[in-house]
Structures are given as structure tokens and as C-alpha cells.
C-alpha positions as CSV (number, residue, x, y, z in Angstrom):
1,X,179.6,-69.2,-46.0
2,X,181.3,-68.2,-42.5
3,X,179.7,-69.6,-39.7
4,X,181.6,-68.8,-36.5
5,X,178.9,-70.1,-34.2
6,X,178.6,-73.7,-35.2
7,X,180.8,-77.0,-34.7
8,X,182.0,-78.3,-37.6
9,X,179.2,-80.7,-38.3
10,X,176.0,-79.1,-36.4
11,X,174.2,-76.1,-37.0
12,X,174.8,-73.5,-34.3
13,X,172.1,-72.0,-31.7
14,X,169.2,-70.3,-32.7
15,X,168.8,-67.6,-31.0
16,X,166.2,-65.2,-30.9
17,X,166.9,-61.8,-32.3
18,X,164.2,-59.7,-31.3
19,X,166.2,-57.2,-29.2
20,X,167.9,-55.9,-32.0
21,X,164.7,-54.9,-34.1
22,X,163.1,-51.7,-32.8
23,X,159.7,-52.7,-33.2
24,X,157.9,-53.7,-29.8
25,X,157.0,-57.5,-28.7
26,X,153.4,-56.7,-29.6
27,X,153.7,-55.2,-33.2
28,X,150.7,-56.1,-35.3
29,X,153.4,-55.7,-38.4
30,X,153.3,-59.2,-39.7
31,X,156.3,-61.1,-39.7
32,X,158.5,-60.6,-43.4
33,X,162.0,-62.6,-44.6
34,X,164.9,-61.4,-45.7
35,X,166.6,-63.7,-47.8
36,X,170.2,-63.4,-47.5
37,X,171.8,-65.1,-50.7
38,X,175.6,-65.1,-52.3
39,X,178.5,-67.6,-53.4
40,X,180.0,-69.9,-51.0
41,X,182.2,-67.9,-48.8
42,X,181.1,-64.2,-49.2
43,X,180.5,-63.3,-45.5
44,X,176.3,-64.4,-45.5
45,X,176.9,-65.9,-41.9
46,X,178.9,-63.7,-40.6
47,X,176.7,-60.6,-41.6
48,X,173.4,-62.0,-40.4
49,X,174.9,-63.3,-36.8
50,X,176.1,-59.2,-37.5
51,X,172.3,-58.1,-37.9
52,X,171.5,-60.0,-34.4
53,X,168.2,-61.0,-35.9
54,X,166.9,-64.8,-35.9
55,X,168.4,-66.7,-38.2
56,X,167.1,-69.7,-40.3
57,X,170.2,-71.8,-42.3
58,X,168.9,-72.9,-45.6
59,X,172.1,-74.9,-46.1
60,X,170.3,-77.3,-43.4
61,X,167.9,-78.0,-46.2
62,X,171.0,-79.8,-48.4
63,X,169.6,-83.4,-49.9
64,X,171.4,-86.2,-48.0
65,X,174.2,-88.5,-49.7
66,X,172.5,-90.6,-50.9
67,X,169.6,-88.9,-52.8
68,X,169.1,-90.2,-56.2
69,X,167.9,-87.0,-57.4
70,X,172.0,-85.1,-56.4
71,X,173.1,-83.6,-59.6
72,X,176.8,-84.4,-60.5
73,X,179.4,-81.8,-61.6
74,X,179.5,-82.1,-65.6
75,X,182.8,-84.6,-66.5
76,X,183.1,-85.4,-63.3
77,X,181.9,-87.9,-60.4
78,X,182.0,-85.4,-57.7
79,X,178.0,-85.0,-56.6
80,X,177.7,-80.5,-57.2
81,X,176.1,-79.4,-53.9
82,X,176.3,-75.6,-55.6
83,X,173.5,-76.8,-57.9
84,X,169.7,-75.8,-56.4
85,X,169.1,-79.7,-57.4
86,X,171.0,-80.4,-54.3
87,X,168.6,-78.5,-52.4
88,X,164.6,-79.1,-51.1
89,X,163.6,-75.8,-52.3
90,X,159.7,-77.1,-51.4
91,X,160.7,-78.0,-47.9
92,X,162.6,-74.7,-46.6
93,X,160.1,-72.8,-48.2
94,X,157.4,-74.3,-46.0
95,X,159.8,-73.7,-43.0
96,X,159.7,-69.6,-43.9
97,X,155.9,-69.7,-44.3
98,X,155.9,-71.5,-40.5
99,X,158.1,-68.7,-39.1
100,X,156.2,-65.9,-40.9
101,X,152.8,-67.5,-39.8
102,X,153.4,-69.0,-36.4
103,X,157.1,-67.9,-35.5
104,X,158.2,-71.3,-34.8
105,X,159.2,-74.4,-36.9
106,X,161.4,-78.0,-36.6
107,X,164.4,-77.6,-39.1
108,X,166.6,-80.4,-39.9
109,X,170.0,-80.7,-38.2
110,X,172.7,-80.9,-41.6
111,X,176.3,-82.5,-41.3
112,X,178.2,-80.9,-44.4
113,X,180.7,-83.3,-43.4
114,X,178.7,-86.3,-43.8
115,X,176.2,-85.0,-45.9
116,X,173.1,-86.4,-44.1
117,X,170.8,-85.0,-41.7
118,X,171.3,-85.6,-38.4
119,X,168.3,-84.6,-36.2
120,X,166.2,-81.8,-36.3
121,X,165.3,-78.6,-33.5
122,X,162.7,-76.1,-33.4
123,X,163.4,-72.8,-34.4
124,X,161.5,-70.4,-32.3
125,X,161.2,-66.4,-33.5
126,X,158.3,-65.6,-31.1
127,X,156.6,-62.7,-32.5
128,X,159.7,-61.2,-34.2
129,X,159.2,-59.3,-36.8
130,X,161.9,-60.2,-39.2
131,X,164.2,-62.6,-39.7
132,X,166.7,-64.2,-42.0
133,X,166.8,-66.8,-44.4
134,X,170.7,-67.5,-45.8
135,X,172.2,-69.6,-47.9
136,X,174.1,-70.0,-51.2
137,X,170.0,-70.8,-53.3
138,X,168.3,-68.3,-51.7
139,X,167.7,-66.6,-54.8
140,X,165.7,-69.5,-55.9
141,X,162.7,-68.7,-53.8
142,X,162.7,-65.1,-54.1
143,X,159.6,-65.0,-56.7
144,X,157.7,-67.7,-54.2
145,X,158.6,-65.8,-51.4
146,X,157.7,-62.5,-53.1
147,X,154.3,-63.9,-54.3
148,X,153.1,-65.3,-51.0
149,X,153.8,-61.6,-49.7
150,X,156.8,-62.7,-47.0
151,X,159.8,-61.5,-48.7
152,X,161.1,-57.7,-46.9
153,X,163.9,-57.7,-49.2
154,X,166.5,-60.0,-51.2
155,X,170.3,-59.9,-50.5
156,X,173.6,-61.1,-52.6
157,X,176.5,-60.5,-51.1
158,X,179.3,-59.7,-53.2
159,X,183.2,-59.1,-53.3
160,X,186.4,-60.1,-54.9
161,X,186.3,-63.4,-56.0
162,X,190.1,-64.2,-54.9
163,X,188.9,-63.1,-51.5
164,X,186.1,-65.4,-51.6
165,X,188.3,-68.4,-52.2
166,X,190.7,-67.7,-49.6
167,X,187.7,-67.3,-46.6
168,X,185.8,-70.4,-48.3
169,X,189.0,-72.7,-48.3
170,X,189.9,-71.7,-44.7
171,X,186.6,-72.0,-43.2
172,X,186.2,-75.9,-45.1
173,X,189.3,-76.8,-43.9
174,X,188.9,-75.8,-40.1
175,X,185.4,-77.2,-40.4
176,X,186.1,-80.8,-42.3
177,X,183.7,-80.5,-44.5
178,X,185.2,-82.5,-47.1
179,X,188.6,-84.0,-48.7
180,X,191.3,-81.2,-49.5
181,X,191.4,-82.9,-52.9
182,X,187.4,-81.6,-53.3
183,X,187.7,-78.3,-51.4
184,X,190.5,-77.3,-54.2
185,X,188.5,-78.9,-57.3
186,X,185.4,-77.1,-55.8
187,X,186.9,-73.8,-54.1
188,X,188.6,-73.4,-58.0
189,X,185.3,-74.0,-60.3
190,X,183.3,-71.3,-58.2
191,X,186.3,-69.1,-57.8
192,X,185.9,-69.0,-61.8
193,X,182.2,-69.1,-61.4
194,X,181.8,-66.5,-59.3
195,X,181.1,-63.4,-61.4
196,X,178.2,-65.7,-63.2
197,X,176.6,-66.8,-59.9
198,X,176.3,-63.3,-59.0
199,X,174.7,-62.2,-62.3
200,X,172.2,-65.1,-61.4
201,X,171.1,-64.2,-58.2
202,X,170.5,-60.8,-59.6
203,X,168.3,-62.3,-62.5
204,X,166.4,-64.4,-59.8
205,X,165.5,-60.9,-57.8
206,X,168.2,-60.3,-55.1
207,X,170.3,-57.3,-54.7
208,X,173.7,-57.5,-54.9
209,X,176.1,-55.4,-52.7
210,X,178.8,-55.5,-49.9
211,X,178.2,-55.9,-46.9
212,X,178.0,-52.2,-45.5
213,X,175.0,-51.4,-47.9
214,X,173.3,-54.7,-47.3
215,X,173.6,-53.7,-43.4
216,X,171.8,-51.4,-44.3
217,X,168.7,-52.5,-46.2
218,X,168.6,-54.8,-43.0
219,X,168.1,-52.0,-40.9
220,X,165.6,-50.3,-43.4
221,X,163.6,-53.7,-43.2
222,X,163.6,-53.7,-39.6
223,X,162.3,-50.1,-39.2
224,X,159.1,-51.5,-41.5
225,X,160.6,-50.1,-45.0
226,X,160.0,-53.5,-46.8
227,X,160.4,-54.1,-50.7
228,X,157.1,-54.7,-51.7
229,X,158.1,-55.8,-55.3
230,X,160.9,-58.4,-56.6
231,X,163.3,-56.9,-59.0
232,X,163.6,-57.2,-62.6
């Protein structure tokens, strides 16, 4: 995804977004999530850094290297970090229920281009209203999210999938995030993939648009018009 706030390996500054929502510092609304999901290289940094809301990075919730658990890609030695088995669903879950319940929680610090954590910082929302969750598995906890009552709506954005490879590659390559031999075998496969990962997220309950509609629903959430059930 296009982050054009943070150094190559860091996550950038979390700021807090409540300016931007036009519901007052002492709402009684409680505090909802939208999860912002898509493939790698769509625009989901760019748009919610758009949206000026808080932002929490799921990607910082990536296993590290050397996780027993990593999946590889099927023929192949490369470890597939686009598989949700290279992800702690469990523990980026509990950092939304945090947020929702207390507006602040510590978040891991992820290097991309080391593939280990690095630290962790607090993330502080205050009493925001809304916030963001993105990242390429966000569709994986719409249903968990949905259940526990903390999900305002559920976002995939979509394009061409040419378009996607182009921004992806670019962005890998100004950050280091891996070899060039890896970006290519990588950036090709989901290039390929694309279509299918979209249908997924769908089938997991997100919404799949560009990015002028999903600006949109994020202003609809923010005025209090939240989803109040997943989609089929």
C-alpha cells in the first residue's frame, strides 16, 4: 500500500484525526472502525492519510522472520507475506477493541525490510469517534469486528490491476522492502491474483470500490451513518 508518511522501515506518526470528524470532543457516540482493506498497492494509505482520521496500520501486525508458523508460496521458498497466516489476526484485533474501548493502545513498530518488529508506540485516538484500521487482511476480521459491534463499515479498494503493479513496484523499490528479484516474483503473482483477492475480500464482508465512493462512505461513517450489518 502507499505510505507517503513513513521511512522506509518505520511506521509513520500517528496522529490524531479528530478535527476532521464533525462530531464534538464530548460525543457520547461510541467509538466504531472502519476497516480499510484491498491488494497490495491500491491507494489504502494514501486514502485514509486522505480521510485525516487516526489511523491504525495492520501491516504492523506482520509475523516476524523467523516465525515457524510463516506460510511459504506453493513451489517455491519465498515465505508469502499476502497469506493471513503471515499475520496475528488475534493480536490487531485486541488493538481495535483497545482503541474502541479506551482510545489508546501500544502497537508494534514493523520493519518490512527486515521483517521483524522493532519497538512498539502508543497509539492515542482520545475520544475520537472513528478511526481506521488498513491493511492488505482486513477483511479477515470483518465478521469479529462486526460481531463485537465495532465495525462502521468495511472498505476494498479497487482498480486496474496493471495500475496496481506499477504503484506497488515503485513504492517497494523507494522503500527497500525487499530484493528486486522478490518484488518482481511477488508484484507478478498478485498482479495475476488480483481480480481473485478482490472477490475475497468481498466474500469476507468489505465493499469494494474506488476511491471517490469509498471517500465517501467515510464521510457517511463519520456523520454517525454506520453499517450496522456485514454483507453477504
Amino acid at each position: 500500500m502507499l505510505d507517503t508518511n513513513r521511512p522506509p522501515e518505520a511506521s509513520p506518526a500517528r496522529g490524531n484525526g479528530s478535527h476532521w470528524c464533525p462530531v464534538s470532543a464530548s460525543s457520547p457516540l461510541p467509538t466504531r472502525v472502519v476497516l480499510l482493506t484491498g491488494p497490495s498497492g491500491s491507494g489504502k494509505s494514501r486514502l485514509a492519510a486522505r480521510s485525516g482520521l487516526p489511523v491504525l496500520r495492520l501491516d504492523d501486525f506482520y509475523k516476524e522472520a523467523d516465525d515457524p508458523s510463516l506460510p511459504l508460496v506453493e513451489g517455491s521458498s519465498d515465505i508469502d507475506w499476502d497469506s493471513p497466516q503471515s499475520w496475528d489476526a488475534d493480536a490487531a484485533v485486541t488493538a481495535i477493541v483497545e482503541l474502541c474501548a479506551g482510545g489508546r493502545t501500544e502497537v508494534p513498530v514493523y520493519s518490512i525490510a527486515t521483517s521483524s518488529r522493532t519497538g512498539t508506540e502508543t497509539l492515542d485516538i482520545s475520544r475520537t469517534p472513528l478511526f481506521i484500521a488498513e491493511g492488505i487482511f482486513a477483511a479477515d476480521i470483518v465478521a469479529r469486528c462486526q460481531e463485537m459491534g465495532l465495525l462502521a463499515d468495511a472498505i476494498c479498494l479497487r482498480g486496474r490491476p496493471s495500475t496496481t503493479f506499477r504503484r506497488r513496484l515503485a513504492r517497494d523499490l523507494r522503500e527497500g522492502r525487499k530484493s528486486l528479484p522478490f518484488l518482481l516474483r511477488r508484484g507478478w503473482r498478485l498482479m495475476r491474483a488480483e481480480r481473485g483477492i478482490v472477490a475475497r475480500h468481498t466474500a469476507l464482508g468489505a465493499h469494494a470500490c474506488a476511491r471517490d465512493e469509498a471517500l465517501g462512505r467515510l464521510a457517511a461513517c463519520a456523520a454517525g451513518r454506520h453499517r450496522t450489518t456485514a454483507a453477504a
